[in-house]
N, CA, C and O atoms as a Maestro MAE file, in Angstrom:
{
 s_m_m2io_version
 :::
 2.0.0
}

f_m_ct {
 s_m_title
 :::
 protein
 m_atom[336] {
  # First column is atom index #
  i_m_mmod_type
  r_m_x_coord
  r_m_y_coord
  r_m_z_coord
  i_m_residue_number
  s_m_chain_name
  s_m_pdb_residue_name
  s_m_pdb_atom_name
  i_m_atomic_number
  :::
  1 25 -19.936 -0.070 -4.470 1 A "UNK " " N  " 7
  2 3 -19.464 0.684 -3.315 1 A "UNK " " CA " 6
  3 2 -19.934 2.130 -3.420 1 A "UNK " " C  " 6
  4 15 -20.109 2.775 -4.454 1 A "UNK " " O  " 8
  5 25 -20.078 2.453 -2.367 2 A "UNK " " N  " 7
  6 3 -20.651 3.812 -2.146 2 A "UNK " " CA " 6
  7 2 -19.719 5.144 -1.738 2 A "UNK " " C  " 6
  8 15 -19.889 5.705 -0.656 2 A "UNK " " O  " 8
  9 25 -19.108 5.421 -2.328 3 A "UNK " " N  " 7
  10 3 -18.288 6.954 -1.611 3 A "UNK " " CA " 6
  11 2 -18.367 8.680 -1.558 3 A "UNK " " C  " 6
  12 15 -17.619 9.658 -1.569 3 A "UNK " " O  " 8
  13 25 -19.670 8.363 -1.498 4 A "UNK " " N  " 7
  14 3 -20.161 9.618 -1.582 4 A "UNK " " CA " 6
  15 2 -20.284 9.789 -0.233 4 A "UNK " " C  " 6
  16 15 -20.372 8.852 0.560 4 A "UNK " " O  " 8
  17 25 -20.295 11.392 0.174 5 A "UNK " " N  " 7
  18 3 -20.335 11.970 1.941 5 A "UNK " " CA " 6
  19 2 -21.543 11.880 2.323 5 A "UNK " " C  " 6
  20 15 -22.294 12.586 1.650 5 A "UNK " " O  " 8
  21 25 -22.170 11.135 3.354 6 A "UNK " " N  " 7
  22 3 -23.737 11.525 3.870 6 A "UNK " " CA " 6
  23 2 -23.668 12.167 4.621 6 A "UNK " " C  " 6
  24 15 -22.573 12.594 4.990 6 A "UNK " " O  " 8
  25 25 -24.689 12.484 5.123 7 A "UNK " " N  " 7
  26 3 -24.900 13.247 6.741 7 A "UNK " " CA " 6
  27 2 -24.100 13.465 7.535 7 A "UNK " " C  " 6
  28 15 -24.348 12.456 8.196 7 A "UNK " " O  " 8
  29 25 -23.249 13.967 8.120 8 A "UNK " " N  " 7
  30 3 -22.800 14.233 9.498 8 A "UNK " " CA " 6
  31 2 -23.921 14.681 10.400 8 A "UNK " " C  " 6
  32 15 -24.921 15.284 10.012 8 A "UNK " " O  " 8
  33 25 -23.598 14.246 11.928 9 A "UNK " " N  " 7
  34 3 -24.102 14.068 12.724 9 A "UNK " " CA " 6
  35 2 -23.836 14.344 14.569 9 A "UNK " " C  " 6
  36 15 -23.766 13.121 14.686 9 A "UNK " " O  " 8
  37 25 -23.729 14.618 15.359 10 A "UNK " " N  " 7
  38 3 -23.153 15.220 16.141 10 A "UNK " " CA " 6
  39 2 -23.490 13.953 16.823 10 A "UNK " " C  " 6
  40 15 -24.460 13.273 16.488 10 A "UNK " " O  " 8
  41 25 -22.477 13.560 18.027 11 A "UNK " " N  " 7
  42 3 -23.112 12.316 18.490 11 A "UNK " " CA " 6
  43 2 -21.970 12.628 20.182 11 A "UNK " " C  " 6
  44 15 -21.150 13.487 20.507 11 A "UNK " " O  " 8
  45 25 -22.490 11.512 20.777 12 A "UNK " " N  " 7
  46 3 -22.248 12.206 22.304 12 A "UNK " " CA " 6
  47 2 -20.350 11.015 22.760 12 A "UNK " " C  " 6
  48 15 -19.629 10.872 23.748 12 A "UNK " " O  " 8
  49 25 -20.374 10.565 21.529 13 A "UNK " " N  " 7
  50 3 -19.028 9.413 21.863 13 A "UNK " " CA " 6
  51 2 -18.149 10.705 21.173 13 A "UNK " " C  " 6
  52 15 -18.527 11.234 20.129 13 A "UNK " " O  " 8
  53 25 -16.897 11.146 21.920 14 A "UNK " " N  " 7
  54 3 -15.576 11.584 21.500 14 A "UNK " " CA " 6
  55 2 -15.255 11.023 20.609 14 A "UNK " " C  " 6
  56 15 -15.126 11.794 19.658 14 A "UNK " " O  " 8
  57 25 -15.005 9.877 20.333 15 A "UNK " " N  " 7
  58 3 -14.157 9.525 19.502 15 A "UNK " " CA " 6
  59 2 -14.852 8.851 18.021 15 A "UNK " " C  " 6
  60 15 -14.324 7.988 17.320 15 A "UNK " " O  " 8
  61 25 -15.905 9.380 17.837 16 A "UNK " " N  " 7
  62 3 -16.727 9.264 16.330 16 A "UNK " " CA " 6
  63 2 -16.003 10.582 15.470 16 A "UNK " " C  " 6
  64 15 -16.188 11.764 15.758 16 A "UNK " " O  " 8
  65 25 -15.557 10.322 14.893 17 A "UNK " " N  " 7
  66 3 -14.960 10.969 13.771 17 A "UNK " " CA " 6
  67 2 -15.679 10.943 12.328 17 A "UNK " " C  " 6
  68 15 -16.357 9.997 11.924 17 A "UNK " " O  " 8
  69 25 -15.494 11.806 11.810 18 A "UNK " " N  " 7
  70 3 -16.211 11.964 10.390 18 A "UNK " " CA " 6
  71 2 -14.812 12.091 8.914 18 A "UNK " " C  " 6
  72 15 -13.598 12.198 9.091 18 A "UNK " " O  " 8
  73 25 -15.394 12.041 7.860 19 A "UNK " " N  " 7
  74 3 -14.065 12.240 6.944 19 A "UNK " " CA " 6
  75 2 -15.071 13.213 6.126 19 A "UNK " " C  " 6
  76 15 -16.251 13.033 5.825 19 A "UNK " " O  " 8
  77 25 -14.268 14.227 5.886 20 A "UNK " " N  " 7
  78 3 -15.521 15.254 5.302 20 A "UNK " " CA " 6
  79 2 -14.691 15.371 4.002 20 A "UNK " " C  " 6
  80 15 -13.469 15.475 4.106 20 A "UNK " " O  " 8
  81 25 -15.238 15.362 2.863 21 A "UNK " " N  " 7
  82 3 -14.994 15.193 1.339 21 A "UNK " " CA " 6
  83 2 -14.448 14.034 1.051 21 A "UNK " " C  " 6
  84 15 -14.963 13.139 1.721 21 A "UNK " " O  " 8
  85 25 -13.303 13.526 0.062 22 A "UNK " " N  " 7
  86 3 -12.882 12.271 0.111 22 A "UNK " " CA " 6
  87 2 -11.829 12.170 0.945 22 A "UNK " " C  " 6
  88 15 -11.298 13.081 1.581 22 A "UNK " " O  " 8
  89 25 -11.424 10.522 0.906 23 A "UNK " " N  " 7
  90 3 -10.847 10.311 1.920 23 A "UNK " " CA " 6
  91 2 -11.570 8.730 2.719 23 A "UNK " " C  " 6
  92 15 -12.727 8.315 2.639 23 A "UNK " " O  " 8
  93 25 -10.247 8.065 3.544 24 A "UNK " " N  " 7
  94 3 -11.027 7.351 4.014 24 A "UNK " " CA " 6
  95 2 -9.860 7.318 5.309 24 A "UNK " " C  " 6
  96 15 -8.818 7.930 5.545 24 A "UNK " " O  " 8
  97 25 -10.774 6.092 6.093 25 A "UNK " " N  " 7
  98 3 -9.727 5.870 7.991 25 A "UNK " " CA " 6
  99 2 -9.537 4.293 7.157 25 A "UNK " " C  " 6
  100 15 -10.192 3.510 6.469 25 A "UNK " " O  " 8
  101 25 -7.861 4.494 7.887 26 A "UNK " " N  " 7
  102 3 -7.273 2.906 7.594 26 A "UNK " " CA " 6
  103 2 -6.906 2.779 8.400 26 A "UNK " " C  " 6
  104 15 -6.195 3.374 9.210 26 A "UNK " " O  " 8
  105 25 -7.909 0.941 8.152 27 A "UNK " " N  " 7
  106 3 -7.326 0.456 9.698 27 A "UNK " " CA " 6
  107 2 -6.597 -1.188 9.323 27 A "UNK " " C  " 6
  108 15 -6.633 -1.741 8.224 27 A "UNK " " O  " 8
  109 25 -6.034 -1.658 10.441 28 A "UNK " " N  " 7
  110 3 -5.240 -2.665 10.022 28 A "UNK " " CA " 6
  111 2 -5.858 -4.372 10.921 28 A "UNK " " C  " 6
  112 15 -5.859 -4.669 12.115 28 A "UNK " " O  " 8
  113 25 -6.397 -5.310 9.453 29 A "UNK " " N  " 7
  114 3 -6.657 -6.299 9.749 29 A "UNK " " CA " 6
  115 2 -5.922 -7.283 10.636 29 A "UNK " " C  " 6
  116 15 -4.732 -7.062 10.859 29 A "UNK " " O  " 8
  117 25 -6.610 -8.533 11.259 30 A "UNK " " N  " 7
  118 3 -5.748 -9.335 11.970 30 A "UNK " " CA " 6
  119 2 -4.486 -10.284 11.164 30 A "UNK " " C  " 6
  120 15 -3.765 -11.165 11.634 30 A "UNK " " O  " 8
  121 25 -4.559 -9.628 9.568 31 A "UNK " " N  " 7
  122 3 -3.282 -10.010 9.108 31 A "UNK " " CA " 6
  123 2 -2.608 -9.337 8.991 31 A "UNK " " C  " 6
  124 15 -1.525 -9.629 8.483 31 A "UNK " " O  " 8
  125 25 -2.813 -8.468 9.277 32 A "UNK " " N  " 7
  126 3 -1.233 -6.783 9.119 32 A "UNK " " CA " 6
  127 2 -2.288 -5.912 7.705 32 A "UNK " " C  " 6
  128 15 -1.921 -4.744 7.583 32 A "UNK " " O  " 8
  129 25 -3.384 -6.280 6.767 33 A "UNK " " N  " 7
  130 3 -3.637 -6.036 5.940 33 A "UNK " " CA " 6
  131 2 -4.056 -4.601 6.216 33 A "UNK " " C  " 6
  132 15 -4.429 -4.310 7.352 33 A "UNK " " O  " 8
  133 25 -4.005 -3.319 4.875 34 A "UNK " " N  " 7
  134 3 -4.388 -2.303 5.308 34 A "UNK " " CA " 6
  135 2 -6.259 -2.376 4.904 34 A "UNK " " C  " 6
  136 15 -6.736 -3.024 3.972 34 A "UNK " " O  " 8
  137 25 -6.731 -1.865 5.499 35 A "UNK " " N  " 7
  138 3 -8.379 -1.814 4.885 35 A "UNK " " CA " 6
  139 2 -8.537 -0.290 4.879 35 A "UNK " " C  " 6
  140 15 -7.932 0.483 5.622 35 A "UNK " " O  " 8
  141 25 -9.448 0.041 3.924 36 A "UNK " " N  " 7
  142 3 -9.820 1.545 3.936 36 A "UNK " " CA " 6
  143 2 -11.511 1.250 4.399 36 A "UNK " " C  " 6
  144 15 -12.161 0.218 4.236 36 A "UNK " " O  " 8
  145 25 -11.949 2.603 5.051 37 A "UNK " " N  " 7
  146 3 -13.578 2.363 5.437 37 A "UNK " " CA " 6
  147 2 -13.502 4.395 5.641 37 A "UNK " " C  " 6
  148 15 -12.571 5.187 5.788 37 A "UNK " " O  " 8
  149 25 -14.697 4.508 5.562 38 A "UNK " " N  " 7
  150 3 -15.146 6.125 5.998 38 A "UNK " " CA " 6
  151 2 -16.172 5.846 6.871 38 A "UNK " " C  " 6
  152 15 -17.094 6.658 6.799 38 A "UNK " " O  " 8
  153 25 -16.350 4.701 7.907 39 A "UNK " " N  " 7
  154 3 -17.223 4.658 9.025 39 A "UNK " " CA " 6
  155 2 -16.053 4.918 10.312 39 A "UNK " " C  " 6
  156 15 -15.092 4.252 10.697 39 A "UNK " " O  " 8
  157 25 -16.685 6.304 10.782 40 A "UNK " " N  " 7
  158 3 -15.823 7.281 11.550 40 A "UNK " " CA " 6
  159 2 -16.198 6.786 13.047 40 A "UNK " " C  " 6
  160 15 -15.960 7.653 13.887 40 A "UNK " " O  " 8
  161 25 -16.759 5.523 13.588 41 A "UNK " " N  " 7
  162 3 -16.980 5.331 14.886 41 A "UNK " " CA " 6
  163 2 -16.237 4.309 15.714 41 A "UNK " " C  " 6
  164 15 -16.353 3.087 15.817 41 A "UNK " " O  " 8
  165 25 -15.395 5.242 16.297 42 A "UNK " " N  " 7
  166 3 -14.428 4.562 17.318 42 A "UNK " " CA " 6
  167 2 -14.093 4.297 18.689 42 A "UNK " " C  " 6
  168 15 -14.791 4.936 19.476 42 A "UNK " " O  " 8
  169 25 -13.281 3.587 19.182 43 A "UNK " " N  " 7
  170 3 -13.749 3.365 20.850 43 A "UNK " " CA " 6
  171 2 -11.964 3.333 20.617 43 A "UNK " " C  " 6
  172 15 -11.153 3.251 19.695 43 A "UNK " " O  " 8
  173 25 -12.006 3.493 22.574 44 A "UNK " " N  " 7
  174 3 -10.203 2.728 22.924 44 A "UNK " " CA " 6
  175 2 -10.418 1.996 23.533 44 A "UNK " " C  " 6
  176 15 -11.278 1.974 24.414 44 A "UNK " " O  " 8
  177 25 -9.401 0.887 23.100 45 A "UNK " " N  " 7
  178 3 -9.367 -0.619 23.885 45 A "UNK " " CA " 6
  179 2 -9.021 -0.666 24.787 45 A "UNK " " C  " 6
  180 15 -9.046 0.459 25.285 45 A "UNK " " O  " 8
  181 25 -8.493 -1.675 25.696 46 A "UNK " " N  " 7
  182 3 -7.667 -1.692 26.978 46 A "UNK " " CA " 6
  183 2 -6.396 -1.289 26.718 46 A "UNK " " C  " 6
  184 15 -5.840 -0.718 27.656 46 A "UNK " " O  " 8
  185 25 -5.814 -1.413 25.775 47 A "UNK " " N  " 7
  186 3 -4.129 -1.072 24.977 47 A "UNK " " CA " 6
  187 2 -4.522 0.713 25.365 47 A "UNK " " C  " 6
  188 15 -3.599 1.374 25.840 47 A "UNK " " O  " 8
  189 25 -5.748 1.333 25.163 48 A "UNK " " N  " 7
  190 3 -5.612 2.457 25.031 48 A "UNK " " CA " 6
  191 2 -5.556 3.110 23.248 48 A "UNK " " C  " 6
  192 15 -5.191 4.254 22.977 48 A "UNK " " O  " 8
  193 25 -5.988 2.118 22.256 49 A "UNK " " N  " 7
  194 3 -5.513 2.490 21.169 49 A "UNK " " CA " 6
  195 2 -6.882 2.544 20.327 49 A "UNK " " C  " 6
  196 15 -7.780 1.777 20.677 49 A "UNK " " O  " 8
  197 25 -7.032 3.154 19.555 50 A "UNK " " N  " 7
  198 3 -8.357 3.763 18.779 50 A "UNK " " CA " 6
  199 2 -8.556 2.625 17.405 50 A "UNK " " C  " 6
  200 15 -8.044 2.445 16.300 50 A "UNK " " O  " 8
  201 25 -9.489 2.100 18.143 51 A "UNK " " N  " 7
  202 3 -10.281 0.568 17.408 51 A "UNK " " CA " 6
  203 2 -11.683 0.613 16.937 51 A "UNK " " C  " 6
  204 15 -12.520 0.913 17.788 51 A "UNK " " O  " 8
  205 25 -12.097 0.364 15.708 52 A "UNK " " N  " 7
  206 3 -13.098 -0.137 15.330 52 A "UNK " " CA " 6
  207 2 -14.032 -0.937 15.944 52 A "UNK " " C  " 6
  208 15 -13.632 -1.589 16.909 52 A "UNK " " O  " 8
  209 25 -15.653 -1.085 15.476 53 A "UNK " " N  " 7
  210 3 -16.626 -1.862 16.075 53 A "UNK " " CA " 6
  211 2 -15.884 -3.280 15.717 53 A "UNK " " C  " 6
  212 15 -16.528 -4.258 15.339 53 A "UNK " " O  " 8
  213 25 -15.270 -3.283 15.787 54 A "UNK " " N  " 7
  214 3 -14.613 -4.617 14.894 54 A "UNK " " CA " 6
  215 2 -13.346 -4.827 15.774 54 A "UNK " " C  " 6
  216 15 -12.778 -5.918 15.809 54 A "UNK " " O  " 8
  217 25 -12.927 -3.757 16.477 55 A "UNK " " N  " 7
  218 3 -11.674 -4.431 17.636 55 A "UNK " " CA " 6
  219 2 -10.337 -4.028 16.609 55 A "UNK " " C  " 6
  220 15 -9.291 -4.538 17.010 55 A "UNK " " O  " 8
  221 25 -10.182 -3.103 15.208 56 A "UNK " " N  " 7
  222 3 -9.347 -3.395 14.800 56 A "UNK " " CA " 6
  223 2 -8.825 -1.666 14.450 56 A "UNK " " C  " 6
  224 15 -9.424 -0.629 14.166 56 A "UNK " " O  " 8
  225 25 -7.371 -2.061 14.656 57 A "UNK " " N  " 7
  226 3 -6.438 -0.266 14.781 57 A "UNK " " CA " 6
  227 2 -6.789 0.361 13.591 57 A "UNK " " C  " 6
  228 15 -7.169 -0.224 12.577 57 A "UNK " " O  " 8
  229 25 -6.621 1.868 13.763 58 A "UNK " " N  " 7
  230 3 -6.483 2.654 12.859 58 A "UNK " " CA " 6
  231 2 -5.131 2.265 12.574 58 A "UNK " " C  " 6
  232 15 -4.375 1.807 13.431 58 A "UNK " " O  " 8
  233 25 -4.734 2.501 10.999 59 A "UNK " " N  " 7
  234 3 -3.433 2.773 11.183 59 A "UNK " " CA " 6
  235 2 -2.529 3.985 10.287 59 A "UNK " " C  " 6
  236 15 -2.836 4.085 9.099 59 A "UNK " " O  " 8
  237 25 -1.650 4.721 10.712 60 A "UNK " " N  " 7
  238 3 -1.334 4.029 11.795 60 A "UNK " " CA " 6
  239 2 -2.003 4.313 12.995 60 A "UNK " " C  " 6
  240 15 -2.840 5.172 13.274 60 A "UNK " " O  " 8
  241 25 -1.496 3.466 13.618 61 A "UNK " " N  " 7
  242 3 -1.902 3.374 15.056 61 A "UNK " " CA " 6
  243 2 -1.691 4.760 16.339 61 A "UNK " " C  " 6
  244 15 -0.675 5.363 16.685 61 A "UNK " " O  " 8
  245 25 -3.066 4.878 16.770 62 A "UNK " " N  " 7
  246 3 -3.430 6.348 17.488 62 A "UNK " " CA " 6
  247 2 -3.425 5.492 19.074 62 A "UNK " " C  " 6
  248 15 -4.257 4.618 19.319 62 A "UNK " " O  " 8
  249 25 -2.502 5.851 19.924 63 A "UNK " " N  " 7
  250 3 -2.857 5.508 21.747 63 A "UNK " " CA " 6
  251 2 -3.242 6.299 21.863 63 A "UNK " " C  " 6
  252 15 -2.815 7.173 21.108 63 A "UNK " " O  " 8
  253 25 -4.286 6.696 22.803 64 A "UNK " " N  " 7
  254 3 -4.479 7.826 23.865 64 A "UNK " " CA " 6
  255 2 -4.122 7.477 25.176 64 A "UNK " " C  " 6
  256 15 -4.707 6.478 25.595 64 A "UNK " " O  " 8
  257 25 -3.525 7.880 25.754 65 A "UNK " " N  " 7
  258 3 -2.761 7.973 27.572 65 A "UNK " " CA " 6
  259 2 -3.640 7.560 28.393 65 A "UNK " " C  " 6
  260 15 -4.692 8.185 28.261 65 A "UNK " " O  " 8
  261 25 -3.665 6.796 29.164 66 A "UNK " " N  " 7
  262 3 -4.942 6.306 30.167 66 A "UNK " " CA " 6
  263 2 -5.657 7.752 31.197 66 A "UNK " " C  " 6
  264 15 -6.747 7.827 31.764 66 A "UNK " " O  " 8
  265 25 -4.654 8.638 31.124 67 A "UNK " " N  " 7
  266 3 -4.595 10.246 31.829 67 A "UNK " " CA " 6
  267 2 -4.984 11.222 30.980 67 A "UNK " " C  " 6
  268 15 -4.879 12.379 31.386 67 A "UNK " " O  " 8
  269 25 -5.565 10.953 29.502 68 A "UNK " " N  " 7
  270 3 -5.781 11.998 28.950 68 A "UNK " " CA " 6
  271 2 -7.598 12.271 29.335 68 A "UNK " " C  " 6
  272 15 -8.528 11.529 29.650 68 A "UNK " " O  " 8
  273 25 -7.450 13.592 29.122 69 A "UNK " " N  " 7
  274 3 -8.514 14.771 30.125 69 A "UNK " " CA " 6
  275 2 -9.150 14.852 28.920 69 A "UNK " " C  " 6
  276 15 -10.378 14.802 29.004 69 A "UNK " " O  " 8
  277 25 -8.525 15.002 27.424 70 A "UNK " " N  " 7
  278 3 -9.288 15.465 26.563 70 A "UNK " " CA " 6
  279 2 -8.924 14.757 24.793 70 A "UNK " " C  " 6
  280 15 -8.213 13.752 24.805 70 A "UNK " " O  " 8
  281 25 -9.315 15.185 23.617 71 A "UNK " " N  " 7
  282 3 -9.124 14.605 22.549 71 A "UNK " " CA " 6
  283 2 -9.541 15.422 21.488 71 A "UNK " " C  " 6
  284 15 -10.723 15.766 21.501 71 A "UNK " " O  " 8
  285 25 -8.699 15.872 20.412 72 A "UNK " " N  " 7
  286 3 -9.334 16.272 19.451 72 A "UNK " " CA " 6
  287 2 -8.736 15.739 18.087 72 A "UNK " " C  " 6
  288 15 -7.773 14.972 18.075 72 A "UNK " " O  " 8
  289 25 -9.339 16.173 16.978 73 A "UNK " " N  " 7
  290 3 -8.368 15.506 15.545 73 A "UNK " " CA " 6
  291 2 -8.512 17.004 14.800 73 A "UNK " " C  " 6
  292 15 -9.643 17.477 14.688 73 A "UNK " " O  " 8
  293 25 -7.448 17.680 14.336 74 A "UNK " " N  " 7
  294 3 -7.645 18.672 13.349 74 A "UNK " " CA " 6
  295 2 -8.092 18.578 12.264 74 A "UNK " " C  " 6
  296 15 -8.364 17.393 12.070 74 A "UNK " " O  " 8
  297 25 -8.350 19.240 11.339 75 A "UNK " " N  " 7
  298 3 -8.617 18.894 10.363 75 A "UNK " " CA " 6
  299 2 -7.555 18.505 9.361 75 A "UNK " " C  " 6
  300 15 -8.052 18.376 8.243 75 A "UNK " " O  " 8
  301 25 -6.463 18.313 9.392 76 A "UNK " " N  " 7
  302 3 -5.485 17.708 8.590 76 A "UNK " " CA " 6
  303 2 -4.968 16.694 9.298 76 A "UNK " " C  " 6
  304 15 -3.813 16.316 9.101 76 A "UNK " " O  " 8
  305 25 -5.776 16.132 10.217 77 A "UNK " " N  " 7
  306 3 -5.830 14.573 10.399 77 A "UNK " " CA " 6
  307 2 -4.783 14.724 12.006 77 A "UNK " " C  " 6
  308 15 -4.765 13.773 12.787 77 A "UNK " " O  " 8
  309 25 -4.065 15.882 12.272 78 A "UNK " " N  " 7
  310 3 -3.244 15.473 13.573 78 A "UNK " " CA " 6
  311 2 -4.654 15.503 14.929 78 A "UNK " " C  " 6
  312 15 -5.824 15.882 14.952 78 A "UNK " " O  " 8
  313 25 -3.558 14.781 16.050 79 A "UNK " " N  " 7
  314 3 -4.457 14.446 16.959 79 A "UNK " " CA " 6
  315 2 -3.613 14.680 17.607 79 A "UNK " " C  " 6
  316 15 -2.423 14.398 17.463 79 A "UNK " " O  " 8
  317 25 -4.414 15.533 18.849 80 A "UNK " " N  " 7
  318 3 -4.090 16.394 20.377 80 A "UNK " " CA " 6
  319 2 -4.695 15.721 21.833 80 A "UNK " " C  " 6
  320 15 -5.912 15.540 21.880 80 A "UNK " " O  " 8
  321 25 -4.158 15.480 22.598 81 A "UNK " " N  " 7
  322 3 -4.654 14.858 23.989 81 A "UNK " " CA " 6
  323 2 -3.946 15.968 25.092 81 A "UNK " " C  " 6
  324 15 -2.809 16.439 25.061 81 A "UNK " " O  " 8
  325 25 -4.806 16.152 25.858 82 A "UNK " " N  " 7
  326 3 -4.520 16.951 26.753 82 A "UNK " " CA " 6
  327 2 -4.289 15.950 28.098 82 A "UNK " " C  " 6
  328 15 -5.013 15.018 27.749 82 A "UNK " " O  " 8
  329 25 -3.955 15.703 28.901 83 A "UNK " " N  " 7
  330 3 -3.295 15.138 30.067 83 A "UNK " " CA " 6
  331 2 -3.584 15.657 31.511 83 A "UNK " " C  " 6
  332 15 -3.300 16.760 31.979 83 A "UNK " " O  " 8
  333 25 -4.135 14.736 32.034 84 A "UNK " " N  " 7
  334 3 -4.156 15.233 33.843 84 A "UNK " " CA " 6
  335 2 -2.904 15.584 34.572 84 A "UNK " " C  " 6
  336 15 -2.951 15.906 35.759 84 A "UNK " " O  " 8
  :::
 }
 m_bond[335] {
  # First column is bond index #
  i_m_from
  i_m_to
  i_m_order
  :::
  1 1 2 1
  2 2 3 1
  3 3 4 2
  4 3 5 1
  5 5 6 1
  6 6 7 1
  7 7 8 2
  8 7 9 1
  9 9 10 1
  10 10 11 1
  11 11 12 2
  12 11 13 1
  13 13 14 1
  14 14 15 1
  15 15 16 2
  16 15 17 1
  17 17 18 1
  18 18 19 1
  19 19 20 2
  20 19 21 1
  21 21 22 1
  22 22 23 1
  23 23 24 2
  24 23 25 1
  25 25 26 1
  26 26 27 1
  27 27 28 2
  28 27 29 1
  29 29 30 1
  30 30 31 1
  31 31 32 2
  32 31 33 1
  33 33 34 1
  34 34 35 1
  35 35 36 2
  36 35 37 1
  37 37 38 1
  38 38 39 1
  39 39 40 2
  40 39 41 1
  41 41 42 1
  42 42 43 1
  43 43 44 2
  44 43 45 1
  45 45 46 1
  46 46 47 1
  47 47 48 2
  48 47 49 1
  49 49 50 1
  50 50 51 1
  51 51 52 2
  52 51 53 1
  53 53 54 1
  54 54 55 1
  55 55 56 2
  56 55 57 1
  57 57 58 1
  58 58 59 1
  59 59 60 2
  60 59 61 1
  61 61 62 1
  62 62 63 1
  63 63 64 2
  64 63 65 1
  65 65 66 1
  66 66 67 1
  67 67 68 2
  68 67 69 1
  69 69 70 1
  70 70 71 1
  71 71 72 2
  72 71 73 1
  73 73 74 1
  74 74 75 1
  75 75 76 2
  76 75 77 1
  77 77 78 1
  78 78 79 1
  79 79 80 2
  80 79 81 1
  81 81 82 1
  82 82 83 1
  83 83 84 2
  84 83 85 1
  85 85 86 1
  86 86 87 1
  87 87 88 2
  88 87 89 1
  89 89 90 1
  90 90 91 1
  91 91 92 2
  92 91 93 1
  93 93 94 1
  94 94 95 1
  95 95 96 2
  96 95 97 1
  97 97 98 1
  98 98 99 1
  99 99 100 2
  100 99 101 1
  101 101 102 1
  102 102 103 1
  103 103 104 2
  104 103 105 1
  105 105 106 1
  106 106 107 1
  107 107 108 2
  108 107 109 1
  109 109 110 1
  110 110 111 1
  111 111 112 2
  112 111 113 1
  113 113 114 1
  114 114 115 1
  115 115 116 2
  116 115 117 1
  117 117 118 1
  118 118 119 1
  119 119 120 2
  120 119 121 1
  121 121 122 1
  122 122 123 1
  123 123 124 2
  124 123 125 1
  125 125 126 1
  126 126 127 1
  127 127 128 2
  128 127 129 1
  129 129 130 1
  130 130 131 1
  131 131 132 2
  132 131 133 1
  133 133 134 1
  134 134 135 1
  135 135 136 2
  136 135 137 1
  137 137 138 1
  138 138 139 1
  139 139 140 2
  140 139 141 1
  141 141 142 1
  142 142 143 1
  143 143 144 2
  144 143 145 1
  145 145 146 1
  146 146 147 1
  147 147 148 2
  148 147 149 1
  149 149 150 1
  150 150 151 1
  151 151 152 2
  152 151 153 1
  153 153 154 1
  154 154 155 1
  155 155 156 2
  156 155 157 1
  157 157 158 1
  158 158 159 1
  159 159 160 2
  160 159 161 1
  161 161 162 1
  162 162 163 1
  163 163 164 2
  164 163 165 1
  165 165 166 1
  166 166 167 1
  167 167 168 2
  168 167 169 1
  169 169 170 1
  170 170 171 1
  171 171 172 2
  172 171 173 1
  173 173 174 1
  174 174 175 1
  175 175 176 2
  176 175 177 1
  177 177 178 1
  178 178 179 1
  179 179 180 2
  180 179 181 1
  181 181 182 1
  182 182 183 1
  183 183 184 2
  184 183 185 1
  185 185 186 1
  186 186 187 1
  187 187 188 2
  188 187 189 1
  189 189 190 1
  190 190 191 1
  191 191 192 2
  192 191 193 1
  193 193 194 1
  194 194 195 1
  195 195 196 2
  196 195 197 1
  197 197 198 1
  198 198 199 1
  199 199 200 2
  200 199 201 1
  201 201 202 1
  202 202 203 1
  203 203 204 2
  204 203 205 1
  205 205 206 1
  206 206 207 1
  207 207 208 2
  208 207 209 1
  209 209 210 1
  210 210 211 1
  211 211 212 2
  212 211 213 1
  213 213 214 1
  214 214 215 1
  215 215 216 2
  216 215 217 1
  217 217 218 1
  218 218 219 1
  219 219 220 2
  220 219 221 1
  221 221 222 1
  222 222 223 1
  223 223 224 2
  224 223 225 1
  225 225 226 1
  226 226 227 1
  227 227 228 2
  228 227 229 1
  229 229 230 1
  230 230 231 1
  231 231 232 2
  232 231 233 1
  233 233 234 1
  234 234 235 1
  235 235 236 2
  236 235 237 1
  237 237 238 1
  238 238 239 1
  239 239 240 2
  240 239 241 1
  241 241 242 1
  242 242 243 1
  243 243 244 2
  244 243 245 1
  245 245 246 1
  246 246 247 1
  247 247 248 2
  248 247 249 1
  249 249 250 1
  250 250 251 1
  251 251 252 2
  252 251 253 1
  253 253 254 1
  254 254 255 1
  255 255 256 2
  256 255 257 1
  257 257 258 1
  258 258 259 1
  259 259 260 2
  260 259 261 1
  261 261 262 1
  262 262 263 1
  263 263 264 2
  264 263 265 1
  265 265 266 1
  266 266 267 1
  267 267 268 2
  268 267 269 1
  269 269 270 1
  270 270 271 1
  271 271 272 2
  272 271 273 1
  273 273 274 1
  274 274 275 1
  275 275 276 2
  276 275 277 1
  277 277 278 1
  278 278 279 1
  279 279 280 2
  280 279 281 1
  281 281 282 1
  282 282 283 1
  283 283 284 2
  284 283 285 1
  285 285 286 1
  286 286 287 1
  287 287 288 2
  288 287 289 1
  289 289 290 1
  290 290 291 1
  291 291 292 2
  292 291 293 1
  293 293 294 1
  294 294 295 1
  295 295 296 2
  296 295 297 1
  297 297 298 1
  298 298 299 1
  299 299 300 2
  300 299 301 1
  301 301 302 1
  302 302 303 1
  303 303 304 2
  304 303 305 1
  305 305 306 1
  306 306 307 1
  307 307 308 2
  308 307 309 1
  309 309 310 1
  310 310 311 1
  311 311 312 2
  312 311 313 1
  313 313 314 1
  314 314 315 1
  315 315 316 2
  316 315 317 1
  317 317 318 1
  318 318 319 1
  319 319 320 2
  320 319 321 1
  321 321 322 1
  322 322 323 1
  323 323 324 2
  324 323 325 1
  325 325 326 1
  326 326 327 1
  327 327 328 2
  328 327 329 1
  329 329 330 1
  330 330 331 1
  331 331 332 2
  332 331 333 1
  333 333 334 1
  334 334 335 1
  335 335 336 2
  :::
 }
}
């Protein structure tokens, strides 16, 4: 396994996230299982909830509002949505 930081990259999807030093995004298998990964590229489902190329939650689990205008993640991991 590899856990060293590569490249960051600026990319035009909102919701690609990076983990800068260590650290990883956990997300939760179709058995409840936790998985760790540092591949930061994410989409929202129809739920509205921030899923993997793989269809599967961060967890815990992040909604964004079907009305949100905007999105950010701080750097100590909280997340802000701004609202129409």
């Amino acid at each position: 396994k590899v856990f060293t930081q590569g490249n960051t990259q600026n990319t035009t999807q909102e919701l690609d996230l990076a983990v800068m030093g260590q650290g990883f995004f956990q997300i939760e298998n179709s058995d409840g299982q936790i998985m760790y990964t540092r591949n930061g590229q994410f989409h929202r489902n129809s739920e509205g909830l921030m899923v993997n190329s793989q269809g599967l939650p961060l967890e815990p689990q992040i909604q964004i509002p079907d009305n949100a205008v905007s999105f950010s993640v701080g750097v100590d991991g909280t997340v802000t949505t701004t609202t129409a």
